[in-house]
N, CA, C and O atoms as CSV, one atom per row, in Angstrom:
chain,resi,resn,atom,element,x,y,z
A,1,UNK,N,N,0.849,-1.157,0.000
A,1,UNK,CA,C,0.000,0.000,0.000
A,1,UNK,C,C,0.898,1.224,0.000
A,1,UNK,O,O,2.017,1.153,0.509
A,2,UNK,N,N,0.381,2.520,-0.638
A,2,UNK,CA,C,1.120,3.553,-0.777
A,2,UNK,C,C,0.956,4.311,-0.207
A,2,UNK,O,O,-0.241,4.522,-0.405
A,3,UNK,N,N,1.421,5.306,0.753
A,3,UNK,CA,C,1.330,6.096,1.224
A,3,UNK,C,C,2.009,7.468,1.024
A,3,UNK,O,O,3.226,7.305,1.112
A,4,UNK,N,N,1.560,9.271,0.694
A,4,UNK,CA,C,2.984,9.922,0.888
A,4,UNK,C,C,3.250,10.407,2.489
A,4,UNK,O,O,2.476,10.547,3.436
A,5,UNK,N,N,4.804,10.609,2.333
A,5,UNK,CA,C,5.031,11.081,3.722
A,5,UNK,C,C,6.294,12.230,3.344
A,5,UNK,O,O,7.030,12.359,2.365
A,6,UNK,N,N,6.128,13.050,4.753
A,6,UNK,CA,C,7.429,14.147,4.317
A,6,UNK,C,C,7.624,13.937,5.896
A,6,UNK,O,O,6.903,13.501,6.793
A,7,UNK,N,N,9.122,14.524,5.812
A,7,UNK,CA,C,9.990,14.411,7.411
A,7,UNK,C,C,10.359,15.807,7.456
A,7,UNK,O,O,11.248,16.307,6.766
A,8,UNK,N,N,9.634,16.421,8.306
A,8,UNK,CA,C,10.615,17.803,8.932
A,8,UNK,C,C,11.817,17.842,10.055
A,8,UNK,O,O,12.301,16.966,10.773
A,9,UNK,N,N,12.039,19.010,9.917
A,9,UNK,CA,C,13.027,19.525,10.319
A,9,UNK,C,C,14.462,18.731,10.451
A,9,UNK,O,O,15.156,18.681,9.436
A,10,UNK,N,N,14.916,18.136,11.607
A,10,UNK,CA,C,16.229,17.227,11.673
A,10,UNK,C,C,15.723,15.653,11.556
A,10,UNK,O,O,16.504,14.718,11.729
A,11,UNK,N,N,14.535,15.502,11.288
A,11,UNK,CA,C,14.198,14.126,10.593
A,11,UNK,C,C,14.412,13.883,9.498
A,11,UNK,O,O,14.710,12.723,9.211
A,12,UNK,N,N,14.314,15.214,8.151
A,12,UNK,CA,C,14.800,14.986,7.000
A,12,UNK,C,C,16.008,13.841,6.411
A,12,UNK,O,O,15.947,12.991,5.523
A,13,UNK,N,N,17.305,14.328,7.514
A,13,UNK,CA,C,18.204,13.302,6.914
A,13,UNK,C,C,17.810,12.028,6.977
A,13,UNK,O,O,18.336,11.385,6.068
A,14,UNK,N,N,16.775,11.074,7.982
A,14,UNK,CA,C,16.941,9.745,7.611
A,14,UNK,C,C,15.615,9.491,6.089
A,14,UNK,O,O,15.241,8.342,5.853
A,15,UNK,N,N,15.153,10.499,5.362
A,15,UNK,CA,C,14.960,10.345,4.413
A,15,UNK,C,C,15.549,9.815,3.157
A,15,UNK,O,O,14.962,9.341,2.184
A,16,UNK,N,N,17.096,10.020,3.406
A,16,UNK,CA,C,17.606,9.626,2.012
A,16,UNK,C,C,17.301,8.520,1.695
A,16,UNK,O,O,16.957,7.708,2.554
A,17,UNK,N,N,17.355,8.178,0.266
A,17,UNK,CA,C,17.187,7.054,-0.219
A,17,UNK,C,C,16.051,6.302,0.145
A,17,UNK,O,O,15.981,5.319,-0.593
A,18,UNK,N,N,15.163,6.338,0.938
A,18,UNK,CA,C,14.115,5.733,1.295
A,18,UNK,C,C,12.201,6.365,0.805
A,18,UNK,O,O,11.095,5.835,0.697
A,19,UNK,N,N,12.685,7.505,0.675
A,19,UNK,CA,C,11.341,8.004,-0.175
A,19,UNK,C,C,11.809,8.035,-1.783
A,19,UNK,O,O,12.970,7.998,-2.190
A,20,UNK,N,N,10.530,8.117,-2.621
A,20,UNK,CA,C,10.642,8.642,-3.593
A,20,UNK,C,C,10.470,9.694,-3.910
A,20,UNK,O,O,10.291,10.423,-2.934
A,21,UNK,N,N,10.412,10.361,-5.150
A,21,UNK,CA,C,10.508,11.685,-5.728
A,21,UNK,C,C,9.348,12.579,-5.739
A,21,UNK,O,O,9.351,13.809,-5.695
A,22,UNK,N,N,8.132,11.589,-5.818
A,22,UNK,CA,C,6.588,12.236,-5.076
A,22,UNK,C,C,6.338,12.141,-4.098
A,22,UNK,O,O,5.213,12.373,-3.657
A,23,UNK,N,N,7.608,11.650,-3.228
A,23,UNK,CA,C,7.284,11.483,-1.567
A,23,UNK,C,C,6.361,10.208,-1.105
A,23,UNK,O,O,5.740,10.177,-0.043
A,24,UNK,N,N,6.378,9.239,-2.011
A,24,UNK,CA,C,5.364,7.798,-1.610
A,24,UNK,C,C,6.298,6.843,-1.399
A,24,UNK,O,O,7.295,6.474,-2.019
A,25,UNK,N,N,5.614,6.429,-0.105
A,25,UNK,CA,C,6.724,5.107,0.223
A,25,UNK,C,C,6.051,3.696,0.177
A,25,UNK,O,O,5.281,3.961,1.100
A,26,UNK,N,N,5.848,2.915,-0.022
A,26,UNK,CA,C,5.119,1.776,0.494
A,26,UNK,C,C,5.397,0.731,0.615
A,26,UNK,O,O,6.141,-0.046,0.016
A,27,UNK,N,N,4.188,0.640,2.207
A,27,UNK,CA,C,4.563,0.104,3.505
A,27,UNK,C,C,3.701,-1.551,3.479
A,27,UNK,O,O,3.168,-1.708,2.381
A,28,UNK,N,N,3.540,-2.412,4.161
A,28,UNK,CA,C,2.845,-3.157,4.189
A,28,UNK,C,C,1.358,-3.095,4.456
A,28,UNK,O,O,0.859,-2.013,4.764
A,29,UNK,N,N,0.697,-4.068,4.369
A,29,UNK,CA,C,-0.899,-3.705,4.812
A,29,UNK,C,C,-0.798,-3.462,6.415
A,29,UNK,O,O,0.290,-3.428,6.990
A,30,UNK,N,N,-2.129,-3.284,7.125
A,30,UNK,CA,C,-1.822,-3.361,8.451
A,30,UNK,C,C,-0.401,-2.160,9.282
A,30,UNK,O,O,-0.463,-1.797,10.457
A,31,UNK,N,N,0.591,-1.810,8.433
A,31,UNK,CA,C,1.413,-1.025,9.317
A,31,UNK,C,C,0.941,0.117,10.038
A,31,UNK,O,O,-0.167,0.590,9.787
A,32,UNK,N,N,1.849,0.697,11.096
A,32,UNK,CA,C,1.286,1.647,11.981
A,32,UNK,C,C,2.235,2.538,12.051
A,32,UNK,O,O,3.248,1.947,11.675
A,33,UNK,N,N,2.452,3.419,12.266
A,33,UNK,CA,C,3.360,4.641,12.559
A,33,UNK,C,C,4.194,4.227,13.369
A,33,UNK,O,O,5.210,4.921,13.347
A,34,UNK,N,N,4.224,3.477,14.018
A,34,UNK,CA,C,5.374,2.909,14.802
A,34,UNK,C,C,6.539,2.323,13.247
A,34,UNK,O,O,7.709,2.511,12.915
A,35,UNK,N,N,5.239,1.497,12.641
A,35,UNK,CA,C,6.312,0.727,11.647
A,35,UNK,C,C,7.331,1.641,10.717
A,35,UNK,O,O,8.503,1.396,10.431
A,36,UNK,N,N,6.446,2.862,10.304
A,36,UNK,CA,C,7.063,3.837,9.300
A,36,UNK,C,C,8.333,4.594,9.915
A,36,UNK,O,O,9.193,5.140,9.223
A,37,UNK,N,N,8.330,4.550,11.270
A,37,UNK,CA,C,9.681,5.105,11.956
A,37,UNK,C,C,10.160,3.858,11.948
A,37,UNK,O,O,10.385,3.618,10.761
A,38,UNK,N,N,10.406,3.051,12.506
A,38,UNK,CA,C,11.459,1.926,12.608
A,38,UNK,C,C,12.054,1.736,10.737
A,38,UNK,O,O,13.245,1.806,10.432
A,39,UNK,N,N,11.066,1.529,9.846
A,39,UNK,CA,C,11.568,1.979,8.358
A,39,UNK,C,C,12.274,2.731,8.340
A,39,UNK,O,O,13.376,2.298,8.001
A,40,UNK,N,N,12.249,3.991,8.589
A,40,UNK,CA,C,13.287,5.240,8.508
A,40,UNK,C,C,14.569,4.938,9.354
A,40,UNK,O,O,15.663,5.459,9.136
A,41,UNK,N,N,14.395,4.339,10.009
A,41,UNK,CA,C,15.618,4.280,11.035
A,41,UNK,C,C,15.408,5.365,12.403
A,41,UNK,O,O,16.422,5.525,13.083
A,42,UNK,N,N,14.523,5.891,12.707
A,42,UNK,CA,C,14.499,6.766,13.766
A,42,UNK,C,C,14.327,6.222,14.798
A,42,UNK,O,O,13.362,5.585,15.222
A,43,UNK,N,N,15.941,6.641,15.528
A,43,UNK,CA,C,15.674,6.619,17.146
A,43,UNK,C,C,14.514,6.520,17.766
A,43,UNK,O,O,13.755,7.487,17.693
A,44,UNK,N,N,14.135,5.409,18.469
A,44,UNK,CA,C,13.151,5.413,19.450
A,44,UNK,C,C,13.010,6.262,20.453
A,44,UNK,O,O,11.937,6.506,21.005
A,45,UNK,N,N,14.204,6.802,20.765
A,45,UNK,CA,C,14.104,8.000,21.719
A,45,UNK,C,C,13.676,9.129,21.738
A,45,UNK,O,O,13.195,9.747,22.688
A,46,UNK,N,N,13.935,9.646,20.015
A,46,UNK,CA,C,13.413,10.661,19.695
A,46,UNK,C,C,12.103,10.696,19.517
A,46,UNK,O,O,11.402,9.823,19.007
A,47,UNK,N,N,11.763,11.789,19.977
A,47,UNK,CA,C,10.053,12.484,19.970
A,47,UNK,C,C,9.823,12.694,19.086
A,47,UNK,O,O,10.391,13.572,18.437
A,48,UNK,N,N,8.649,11.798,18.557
A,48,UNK,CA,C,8.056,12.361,17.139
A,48,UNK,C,C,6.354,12.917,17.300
A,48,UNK,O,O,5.634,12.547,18.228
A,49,UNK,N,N,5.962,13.747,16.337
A,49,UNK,CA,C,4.825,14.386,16.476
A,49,UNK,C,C,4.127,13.540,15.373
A,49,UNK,O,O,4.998,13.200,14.572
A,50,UNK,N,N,3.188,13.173,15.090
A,50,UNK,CA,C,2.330,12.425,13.609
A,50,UNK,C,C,1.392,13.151,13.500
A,50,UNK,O,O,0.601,13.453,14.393
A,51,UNK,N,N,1.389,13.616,12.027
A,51,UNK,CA,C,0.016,14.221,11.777
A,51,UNK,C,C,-0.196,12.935,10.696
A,51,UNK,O,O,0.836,12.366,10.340
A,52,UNK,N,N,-1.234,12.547,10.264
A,52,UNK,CA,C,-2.462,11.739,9.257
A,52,UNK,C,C,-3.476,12.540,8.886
A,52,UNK,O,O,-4.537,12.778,9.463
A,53,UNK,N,N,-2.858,13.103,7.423
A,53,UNK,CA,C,-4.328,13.795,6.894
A,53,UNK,C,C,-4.372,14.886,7.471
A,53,UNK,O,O,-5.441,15.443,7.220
A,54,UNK,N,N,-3.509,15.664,8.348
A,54,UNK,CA,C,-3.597,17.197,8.896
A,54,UNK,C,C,-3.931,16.721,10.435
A,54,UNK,O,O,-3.616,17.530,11.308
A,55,UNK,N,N,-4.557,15.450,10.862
A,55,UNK,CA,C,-4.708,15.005,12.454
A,55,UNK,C,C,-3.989,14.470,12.706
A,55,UNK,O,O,-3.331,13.655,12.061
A,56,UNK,N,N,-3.899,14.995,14.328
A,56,UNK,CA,C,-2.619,14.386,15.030
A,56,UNK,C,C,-2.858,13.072,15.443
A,56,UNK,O,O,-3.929,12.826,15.998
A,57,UNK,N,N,-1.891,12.037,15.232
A,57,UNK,CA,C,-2.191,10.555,15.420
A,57,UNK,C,C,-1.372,9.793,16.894
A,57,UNK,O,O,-0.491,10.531,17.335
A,58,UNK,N,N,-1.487,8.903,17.420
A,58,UNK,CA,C,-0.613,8.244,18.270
A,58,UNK,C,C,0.071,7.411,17.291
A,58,UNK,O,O,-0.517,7.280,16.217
A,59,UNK,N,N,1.489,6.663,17.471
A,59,UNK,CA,C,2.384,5.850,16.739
A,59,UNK,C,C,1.943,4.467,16.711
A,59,UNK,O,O,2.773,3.697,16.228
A,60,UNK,N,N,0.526,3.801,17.221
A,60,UNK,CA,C,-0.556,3.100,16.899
A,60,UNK,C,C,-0.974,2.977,16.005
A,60,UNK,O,O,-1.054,1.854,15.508
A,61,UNK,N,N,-1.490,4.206,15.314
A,61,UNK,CA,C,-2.717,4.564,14.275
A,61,UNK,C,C,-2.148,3.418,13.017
A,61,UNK,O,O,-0.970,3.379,12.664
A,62,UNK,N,N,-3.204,2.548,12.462
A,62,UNK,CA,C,-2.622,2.205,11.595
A,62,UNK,C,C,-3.094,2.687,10.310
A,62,UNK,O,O,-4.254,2.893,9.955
A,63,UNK,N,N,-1.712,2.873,9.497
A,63,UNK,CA,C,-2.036,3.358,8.014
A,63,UNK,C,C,-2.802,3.091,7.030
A,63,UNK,O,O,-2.796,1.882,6.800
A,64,UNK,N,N,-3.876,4.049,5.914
A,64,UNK,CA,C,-4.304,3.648,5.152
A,64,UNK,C,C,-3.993,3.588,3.924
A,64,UNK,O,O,-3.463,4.699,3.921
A,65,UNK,N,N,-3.849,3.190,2.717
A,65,UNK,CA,C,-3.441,3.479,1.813
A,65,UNK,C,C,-4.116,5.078,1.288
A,65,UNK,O,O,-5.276,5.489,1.278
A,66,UNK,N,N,-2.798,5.727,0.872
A,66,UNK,CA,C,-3.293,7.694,0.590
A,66,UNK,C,C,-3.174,8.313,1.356
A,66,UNK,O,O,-3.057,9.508,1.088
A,67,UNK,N,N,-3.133,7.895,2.712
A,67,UNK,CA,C,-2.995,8.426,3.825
A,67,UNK,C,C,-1.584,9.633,3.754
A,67,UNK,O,O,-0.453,9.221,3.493
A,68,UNK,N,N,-1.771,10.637,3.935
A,68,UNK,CA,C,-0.552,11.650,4.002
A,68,UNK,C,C,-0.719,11.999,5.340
A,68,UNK,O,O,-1.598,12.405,6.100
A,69,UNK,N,N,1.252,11.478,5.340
A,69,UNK,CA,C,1.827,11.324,7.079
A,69,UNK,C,C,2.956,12.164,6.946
A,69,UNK,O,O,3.945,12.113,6.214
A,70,UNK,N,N,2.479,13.160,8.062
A,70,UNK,CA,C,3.661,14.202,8.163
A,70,UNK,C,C,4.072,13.826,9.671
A,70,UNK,O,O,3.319,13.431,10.560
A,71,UNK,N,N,5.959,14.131,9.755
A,71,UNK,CA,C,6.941,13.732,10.980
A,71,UNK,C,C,7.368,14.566,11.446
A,71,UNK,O,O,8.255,15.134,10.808
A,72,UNK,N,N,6.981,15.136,12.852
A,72,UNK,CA,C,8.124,16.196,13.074
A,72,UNK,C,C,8.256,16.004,14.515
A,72,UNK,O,O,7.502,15.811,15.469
A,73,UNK,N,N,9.928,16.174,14.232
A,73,UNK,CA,C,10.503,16.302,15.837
A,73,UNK,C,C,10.023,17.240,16.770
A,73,UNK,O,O,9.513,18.309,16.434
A,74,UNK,N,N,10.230,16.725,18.386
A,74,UNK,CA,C,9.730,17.884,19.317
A,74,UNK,C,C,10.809,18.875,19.577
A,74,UNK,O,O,10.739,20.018,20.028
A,75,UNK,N,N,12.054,18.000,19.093
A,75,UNK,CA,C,13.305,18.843,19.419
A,75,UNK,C,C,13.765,19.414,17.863
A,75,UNK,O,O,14.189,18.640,17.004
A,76,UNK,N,N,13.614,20.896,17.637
A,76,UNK,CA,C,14.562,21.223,16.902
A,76,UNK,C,C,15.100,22.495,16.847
A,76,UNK,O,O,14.908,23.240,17.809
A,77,UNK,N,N,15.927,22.992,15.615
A,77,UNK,CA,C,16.955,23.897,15.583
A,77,UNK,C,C,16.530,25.351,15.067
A,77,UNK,O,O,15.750,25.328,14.116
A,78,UNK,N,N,16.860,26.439,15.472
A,78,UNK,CA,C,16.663,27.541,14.563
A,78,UNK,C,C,17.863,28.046,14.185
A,78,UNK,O,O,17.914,28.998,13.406
């Protein structure tokens, strides 16, 4: 199933190579926002925010296909 996703701020870098060029990645059926970070490689430690569709999600929520998932850290830089 396809999903797009974008990574802000200091999440960007574990983007490389793992999205494509329209920003769609796809994930298995059934995955959850937990799964799409462990994909990326992101620290479990780090705080992530999930929006789905513009709503804020828990790292539970599981994905739908179309679903647009935005990532952003609690910690970042100016």
């Amino acid at each position: 199933m396809k999903i797009k996703t974008k990574l802000h701020n200091i999440l960007k870098k574990y983007e490389e190579g793992k999205i494509s060029a329209t920003q769609m990645v796809e994930v298995k059926e059934h995955a959850t926002l937990n799964d799409l970070t462990r994909y990326f490689s992101i620290p479990e430690s780090m705080g992530i925010i999930y929006l789905v569709n513009d709503f804020p999600r828990d790292k539970e929520y599981q994905l739908q296909e179309g679903d647009i998932v935005k990532l952003f850290s609690l910690i970042c830089g100016g």
